[in-house]
C-alpha positions as CSV (number, residue, x, y, z in Angstrom):
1,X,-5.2,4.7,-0.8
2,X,-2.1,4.9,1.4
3,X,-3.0,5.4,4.8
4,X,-0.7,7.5,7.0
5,X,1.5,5.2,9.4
6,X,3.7,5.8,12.0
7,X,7.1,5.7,11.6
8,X,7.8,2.8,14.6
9,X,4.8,0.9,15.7
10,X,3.6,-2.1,17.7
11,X,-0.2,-3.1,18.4
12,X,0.5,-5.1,21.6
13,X,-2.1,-6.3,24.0
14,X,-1.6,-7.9,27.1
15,X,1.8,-8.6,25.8
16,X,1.3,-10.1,22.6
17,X,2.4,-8.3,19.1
18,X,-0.8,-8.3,16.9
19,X,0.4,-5.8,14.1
20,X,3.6,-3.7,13.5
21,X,4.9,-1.2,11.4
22,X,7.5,-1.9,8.9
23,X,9.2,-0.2,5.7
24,X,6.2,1.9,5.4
25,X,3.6,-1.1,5.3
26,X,1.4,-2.1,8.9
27,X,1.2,-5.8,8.9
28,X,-1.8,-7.7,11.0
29,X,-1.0,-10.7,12.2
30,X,-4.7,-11.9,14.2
31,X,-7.0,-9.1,12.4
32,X,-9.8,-11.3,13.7
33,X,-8.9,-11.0,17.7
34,X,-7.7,-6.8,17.4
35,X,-10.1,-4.0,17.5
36,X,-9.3,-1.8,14.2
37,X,-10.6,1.0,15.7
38,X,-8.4,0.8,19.0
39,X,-5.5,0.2,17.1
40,X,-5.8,3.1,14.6
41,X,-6.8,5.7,17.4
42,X,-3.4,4.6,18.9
43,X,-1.5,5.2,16.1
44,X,-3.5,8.7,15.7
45,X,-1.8,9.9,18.6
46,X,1.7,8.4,17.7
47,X,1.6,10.4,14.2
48,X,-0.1,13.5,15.5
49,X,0.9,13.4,19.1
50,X,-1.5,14.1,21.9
51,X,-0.3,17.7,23.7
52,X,-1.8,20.2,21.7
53,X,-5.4,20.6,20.0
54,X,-4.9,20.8,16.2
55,X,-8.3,23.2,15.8
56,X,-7.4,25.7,18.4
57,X,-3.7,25.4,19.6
58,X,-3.9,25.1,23.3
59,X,-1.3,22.7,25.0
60,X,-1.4,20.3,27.7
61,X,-4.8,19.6,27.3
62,X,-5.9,17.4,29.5
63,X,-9.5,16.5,28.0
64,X,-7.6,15.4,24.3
65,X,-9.9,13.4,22.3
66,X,-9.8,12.3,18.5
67,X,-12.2,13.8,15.8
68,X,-13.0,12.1,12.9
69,X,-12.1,15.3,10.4
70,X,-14.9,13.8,7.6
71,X,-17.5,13.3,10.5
72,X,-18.9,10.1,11.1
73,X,-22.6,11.4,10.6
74,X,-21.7,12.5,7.2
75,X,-19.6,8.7,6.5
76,X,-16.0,9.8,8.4
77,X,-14.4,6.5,8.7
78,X,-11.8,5.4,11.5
79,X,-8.3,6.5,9.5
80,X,-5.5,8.1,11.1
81,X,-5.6,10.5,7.3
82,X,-9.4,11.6,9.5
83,X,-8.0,11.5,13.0
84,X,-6.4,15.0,15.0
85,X,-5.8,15.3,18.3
86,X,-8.2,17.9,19.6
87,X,-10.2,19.2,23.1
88,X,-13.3,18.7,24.2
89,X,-14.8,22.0,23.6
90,X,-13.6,22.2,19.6
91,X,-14.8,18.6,19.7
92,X,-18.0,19.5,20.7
93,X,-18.4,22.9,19.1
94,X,-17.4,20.9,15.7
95,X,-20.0,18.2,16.4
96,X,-21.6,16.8,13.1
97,X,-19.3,19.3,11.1
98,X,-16.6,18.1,8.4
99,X,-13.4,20.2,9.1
100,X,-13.7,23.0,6.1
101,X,-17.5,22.9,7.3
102,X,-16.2,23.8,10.6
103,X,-14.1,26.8,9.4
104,X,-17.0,28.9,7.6
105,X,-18.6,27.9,10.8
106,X,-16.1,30.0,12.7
107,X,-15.6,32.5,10.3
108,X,-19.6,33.3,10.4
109,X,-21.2,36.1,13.2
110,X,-23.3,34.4,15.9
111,X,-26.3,35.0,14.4
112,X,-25.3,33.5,11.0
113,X,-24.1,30.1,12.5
114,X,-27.4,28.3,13.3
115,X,-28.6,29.5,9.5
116,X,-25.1,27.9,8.1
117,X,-25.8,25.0,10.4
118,X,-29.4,25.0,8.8
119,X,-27.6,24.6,5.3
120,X,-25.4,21.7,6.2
121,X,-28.5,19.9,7.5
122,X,-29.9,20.0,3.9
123,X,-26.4,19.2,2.5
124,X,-26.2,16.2,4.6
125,X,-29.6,14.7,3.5
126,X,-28.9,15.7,-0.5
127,X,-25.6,13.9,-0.4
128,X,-27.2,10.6,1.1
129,X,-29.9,10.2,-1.6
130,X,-27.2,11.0,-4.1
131,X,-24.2,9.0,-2.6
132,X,-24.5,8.0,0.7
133,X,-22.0,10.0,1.6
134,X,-19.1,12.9,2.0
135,X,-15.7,11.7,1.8
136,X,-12.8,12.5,-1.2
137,X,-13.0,10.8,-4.3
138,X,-9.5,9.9,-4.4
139,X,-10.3,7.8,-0.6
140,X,-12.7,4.9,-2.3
141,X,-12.1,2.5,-4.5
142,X,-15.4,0.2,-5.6
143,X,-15.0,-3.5,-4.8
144,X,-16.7,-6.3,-6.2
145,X,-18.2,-7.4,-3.0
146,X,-17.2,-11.2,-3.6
147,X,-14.0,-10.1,-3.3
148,X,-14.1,-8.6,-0.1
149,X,-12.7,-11.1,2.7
150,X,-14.6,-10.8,6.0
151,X,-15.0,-13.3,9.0
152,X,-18.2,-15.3,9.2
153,X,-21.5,-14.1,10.4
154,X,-22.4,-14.4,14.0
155,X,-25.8,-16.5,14.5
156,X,-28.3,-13.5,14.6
157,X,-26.3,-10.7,13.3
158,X,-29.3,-9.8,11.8
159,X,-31.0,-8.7,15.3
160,X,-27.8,-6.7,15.5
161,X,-28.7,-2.9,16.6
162,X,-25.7,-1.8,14.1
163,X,-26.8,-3.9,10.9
164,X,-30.2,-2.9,11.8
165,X,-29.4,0.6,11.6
166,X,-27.1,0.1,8.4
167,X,-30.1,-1.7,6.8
168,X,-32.8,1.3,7.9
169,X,-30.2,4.2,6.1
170,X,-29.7,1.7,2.8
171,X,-33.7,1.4,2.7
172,X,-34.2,5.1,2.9
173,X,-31.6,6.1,0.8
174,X,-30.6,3.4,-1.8
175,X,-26.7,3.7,-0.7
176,X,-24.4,3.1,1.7
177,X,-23.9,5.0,5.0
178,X,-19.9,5.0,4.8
179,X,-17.2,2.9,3.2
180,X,-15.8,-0.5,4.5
181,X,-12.4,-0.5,4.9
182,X,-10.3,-3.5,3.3
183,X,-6.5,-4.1,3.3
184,X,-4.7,-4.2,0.2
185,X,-5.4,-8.3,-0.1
186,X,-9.0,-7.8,0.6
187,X,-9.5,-8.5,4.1
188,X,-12.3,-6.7,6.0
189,X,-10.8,-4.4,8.5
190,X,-13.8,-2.4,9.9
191,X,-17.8,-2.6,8.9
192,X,-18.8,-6.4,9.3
193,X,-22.6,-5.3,10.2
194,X,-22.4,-2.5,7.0
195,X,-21.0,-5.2,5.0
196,X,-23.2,-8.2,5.9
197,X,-26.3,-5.4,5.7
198,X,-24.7,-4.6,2.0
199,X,-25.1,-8.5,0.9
200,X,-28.2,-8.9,2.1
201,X,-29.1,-6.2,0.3
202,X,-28.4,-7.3,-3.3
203,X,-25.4,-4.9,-3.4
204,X,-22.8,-5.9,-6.1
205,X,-20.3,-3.6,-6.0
206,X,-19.7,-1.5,-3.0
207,X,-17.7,1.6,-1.9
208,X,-14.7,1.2,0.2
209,X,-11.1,2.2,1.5
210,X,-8.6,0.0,0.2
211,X,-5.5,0.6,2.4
212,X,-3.0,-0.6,0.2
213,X,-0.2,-0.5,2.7
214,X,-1.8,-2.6,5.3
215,X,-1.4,-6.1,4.7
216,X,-3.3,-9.0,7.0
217,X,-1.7,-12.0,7.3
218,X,-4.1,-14.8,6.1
């Protein structure tokens, strides 16, 4: 997919360039010494802005935050296509909730919302038996995992509280908890520990984000 980019951008830290934005592609120059997740939440607020809450409106908030829209419980990955600026109380009225989830939840009486909430529960826990889980088709492609270009394994990584966590869900479930996301020539751009959990695993072919404007320079 093609990932939404600011129109001007610079990843600099502590003075040095370490990605930039041009003709509609984000280059990384040292993907190996950036955090992805930093980097994206910054370019979040460059797109979106970071004055008013995209759920409810109000301006000149000074509690602004960044919700995934596809939550991260249900496999909402670190995209500025999944990141609005929003405030802490829709943030934490939203809570586990994807976006359109989050609507009906509004829409509904008091007294219906913890039933709803009681449905999305169950949702959840279908969708991870039957595909790990919730995120649009048109968002994943399915990589050879050969193919997939990430830096080498800590000594350990296995004692890792996130692979360990990765490894309990694919266990219980058979699938992966979320995508990795890759750059258009294959390099791993977030989810070493589901990744490494993933190959240890016997996975062949695994779900991901292929952002094929973001090139890393290798």
């Amino acid at each position: 997919m093609y990932i939404k980019l600011p129109d001007n951008f610079s990843y600099i830290v502590k003075g040095r360039r370490y990605a930039v934005v041009e003709n509609d592609t984000l280059y990384i120059f040292a993907i190996g010494n950036i955090s992805w997740e930093k980097m994206v939440y910054e370019m979040s607020y460059e797109i979106h802005g970071s004055n008013t809450c995209k759920y409810c409106g109000r301006k000149n908030c000074k509690d602004m935050t960044l919700d995934h829209k596809f939550a991260i419980s249900q496999g909402g990955v670190s995209i500025p296509d999944n990141l609005v600026p929003v405030c802490q109380k829709c943030n934490i009225r939203k809570s586990y909730m994807n976006y359109e989830q989050y609507k009906k939840y509004l829409s509904k009486s008091q007294n219906q919302r913890e039933v709803y909430k009681e449905g999305i529960d169950k949702e959840i826990e279908q969708i991870r038996y039957e595909k790990g889980f919730n995120l649009p088709k048109n968002w994943i492609t399915m990589m050879d995992i050969s193919e997939i270009i990430s830096r080498d394994a800590t000594e350990g990584y296995k004692t890792l509280k996130k692979y360990k966590k990765v490894q309990r869900f694919i266990k219980a479930y058979g699938n992966a908890p979320r995508p990795i996301i890759i750059s258009k020539n294959n390099f791993l751009l977030q989810g070493n520990s589901l990744y490494l959990a993933e190959k240890d695993s016997g996975f062949k072919y695994v779900p991901t984000v292929k952002c094929e404007n973001v090139i890393v320079d290798s």
